[in-house]
C-alpha positions as CSV (number, residue, x, y, z in Angstrom):
1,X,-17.9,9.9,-3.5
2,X,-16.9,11.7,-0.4
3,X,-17.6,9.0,2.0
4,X,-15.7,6.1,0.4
5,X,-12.8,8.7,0.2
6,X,-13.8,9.7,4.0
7,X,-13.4,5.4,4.7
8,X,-10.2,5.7,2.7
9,X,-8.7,7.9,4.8
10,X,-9.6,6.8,8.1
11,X,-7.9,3.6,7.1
12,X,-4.7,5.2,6.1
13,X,-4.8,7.4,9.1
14,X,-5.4,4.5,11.3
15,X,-3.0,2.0,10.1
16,X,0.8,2.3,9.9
17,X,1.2,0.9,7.0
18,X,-1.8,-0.2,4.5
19,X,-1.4,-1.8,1.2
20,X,-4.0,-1.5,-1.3
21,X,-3.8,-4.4,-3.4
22,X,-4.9,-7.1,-5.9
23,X,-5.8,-10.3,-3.7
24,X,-4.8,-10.4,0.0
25,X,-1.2,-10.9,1.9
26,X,-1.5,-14.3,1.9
27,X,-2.8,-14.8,-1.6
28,X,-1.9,-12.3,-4.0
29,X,-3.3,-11.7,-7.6
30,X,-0.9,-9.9,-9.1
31,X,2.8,-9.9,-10.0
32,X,2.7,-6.2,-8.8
33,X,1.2,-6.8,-5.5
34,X,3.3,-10.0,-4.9
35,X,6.5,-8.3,-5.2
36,X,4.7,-5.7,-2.7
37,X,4.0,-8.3,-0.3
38,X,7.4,-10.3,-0.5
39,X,9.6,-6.8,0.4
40,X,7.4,-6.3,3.2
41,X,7.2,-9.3,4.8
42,X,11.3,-9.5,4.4
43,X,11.6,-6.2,6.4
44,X,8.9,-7.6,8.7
45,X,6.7,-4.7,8.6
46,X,3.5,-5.0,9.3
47,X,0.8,-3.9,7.3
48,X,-3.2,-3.7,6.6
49,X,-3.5,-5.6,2.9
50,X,-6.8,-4.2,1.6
51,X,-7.8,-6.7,-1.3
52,X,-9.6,-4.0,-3.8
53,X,-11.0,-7.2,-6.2
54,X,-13.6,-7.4,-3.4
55,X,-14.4,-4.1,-3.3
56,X,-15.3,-2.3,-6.8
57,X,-15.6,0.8,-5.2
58,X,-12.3,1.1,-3.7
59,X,-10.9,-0.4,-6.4
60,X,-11.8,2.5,-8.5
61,X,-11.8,5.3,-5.5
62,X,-8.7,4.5,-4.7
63,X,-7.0,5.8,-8.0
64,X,-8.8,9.1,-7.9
65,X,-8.4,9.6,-4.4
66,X,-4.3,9.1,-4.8
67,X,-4.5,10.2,-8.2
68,X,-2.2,7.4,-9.5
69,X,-3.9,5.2,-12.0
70,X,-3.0,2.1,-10.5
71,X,-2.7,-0.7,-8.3
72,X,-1.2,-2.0,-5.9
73,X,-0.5,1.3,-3.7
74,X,1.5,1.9,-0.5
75,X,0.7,4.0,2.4
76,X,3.7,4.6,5.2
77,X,2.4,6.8,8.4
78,X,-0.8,8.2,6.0
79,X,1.6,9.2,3.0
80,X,1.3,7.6,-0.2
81,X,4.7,5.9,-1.3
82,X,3.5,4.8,-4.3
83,X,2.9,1.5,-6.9
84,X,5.6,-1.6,-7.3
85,X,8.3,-0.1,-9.1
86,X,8.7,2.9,-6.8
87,X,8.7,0.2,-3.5
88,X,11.3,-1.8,-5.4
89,X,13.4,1.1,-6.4
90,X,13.3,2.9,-3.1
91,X,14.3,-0.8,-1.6
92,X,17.4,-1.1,-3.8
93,X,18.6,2.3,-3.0
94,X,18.0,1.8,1.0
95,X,15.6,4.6,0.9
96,X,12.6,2.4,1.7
97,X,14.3,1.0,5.2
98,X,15.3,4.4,6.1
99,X,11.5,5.6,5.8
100,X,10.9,2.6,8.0
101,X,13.2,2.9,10.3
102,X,12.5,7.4,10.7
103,X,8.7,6.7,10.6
104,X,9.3,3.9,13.5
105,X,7.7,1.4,11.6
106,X,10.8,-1.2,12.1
């Protein structure tokens, strides 16, 4: 288990930003990880969209290595943010585009 959570992080420590979701940027499968997507995209981040339907492995690592039990999930500068409703609550509040903005994302 070790390795897929050593390919884990080396993705989140490579990448900005990295969203692990259902379906891809361009085609999500989820409510969830559309709404993801969309607040992203509007604050013209850019971001690594890993699709975990592809991959069963990281589909299931990736709840055990955040140890939140599900999915979609956001990474900002190799911290996990969190699923949907924290992304959408932290955009209401402004919180999210401050993180942004401090991290130098945007």
């Amino acid at each position: 288990m070790s390795n897929i959570f050593d390919k884990i992080q080396h993705t989140i420590d490579n990448n900005s930003v990295v969203l692990f979701m259902k379906g891809t940027r361009d085609f999500p499968q989820c409510g969830f990880s559309a709404m993801i997507v969309q607040i992203l995209k509007n604050l013209n981040v850019q971001f690594l969209d890993i699709n975990v339907l592809s991959d069963s492995e990281i589909r299931q690592s990736i709840k055990e290595f955040s140890d939140w039990p599900t999915i979609p999930q956001l990474y900002i500068k190799g911290e996990f943010i969190g699923g949907c409703d924290i992304v959408k609550e932290m955009m209401q509040s402004g919180e999210l585009l401050t993180l942004l903005t401090e991290k130098n994302i945007i």
